[in-house]
C-alpha positions in Angstrom: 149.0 60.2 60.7 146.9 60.1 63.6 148.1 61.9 67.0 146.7 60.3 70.2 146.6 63.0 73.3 145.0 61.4 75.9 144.1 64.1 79.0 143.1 63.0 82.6 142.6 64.2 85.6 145.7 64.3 88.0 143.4 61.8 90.5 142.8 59.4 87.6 146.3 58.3 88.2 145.6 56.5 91.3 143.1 54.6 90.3 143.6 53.9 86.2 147.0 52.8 85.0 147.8 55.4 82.6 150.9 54.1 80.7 148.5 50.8 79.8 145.8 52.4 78.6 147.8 54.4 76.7 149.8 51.5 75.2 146.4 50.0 74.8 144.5 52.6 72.8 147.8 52.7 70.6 147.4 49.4 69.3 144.3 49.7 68.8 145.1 52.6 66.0 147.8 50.5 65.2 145.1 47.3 64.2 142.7 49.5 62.9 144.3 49.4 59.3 143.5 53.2 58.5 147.0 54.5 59.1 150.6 53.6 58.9 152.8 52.1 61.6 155.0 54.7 61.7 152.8 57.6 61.7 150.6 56.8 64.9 151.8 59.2 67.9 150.6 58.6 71.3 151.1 61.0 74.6 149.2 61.4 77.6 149.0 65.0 79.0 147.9 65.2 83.0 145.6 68.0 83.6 146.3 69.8 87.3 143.5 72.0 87.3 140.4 71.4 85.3 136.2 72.4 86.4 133.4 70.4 85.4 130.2 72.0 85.5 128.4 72.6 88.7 131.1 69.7 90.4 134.1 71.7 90.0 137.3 69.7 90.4 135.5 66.9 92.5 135.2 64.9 89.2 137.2 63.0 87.2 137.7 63.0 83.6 139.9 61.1 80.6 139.2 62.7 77.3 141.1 61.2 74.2 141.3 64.0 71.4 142.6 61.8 68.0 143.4 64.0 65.2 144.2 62.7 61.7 144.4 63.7 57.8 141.5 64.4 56.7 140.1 61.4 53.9 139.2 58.8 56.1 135.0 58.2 55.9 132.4 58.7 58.6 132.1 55.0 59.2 135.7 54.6 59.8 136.3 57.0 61.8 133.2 55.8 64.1 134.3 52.4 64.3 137.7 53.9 65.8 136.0 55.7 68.1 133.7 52.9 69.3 136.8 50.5 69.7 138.8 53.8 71.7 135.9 54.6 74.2 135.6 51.0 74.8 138.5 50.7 75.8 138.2 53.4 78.1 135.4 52.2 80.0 136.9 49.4 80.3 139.8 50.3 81.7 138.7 53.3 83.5 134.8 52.5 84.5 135.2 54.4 88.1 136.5 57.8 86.2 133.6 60.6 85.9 133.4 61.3 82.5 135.0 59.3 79.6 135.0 61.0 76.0 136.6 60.6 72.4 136.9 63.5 69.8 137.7 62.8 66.5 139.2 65.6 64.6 140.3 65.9 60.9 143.4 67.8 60.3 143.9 69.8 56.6 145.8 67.4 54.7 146.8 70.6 52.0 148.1 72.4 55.4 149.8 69.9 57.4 153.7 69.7 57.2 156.0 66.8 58.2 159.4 66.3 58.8 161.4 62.8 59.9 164.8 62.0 60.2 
């Protein structure tokens, strides 16, 4: 169970092609071998207003939160977060600031359903 949100500037759209990087870093999870198929959810979310220290909203940004169940180990999850922010760069060099955030979720406080 991994959740991919990846946020962006509104201005990174002209210049980055959001739907294939997003397609990209969801194979990537998908390769990785830590999670099942199934389970890996990936959304963008475009960010209208945003501030970035003294530059305000002159800068650009793409930030890739990940959240999964806890359980995986420390190496593991920076291997996946090497593979993700390569990606990024490579897709997205000319964008300000580029960042990944790996977060464990509570497995004993997570619920599911599926239909």
């Amino acid at each position: 169970m991994p959740n991919l949100v990846l946020e962006y500037s509104n201005s990174v759209e002209e210049r980055v092609n959001i739907q294939g990087l997003l397609e990209d870093i969801h194979q990537i999870a998908l390769q990785s071998g830590l999670f099942e198929a199934s389970s890996v959810k990936s959304r963008t979310l475009r960010c209208h207003h945003w501030l970035i220290g003294e530059l305000g909203n002159s800068a650009d940004f793409i930030h890739l939160n990940v959240e999964l169940l806890d359980g995986r180990t420390e190496s593991q999850k920076q291997r996946l977060a090497q593979q993700l922010i390569n990606v990024l760069s490579e897709q997205a060099s000319q964008v300000y600031s580029l960042t990944v955030n790996i977060r464990d979720m509570d497995r004993a406080s997570f619920q599911k359903i599926t239909h």
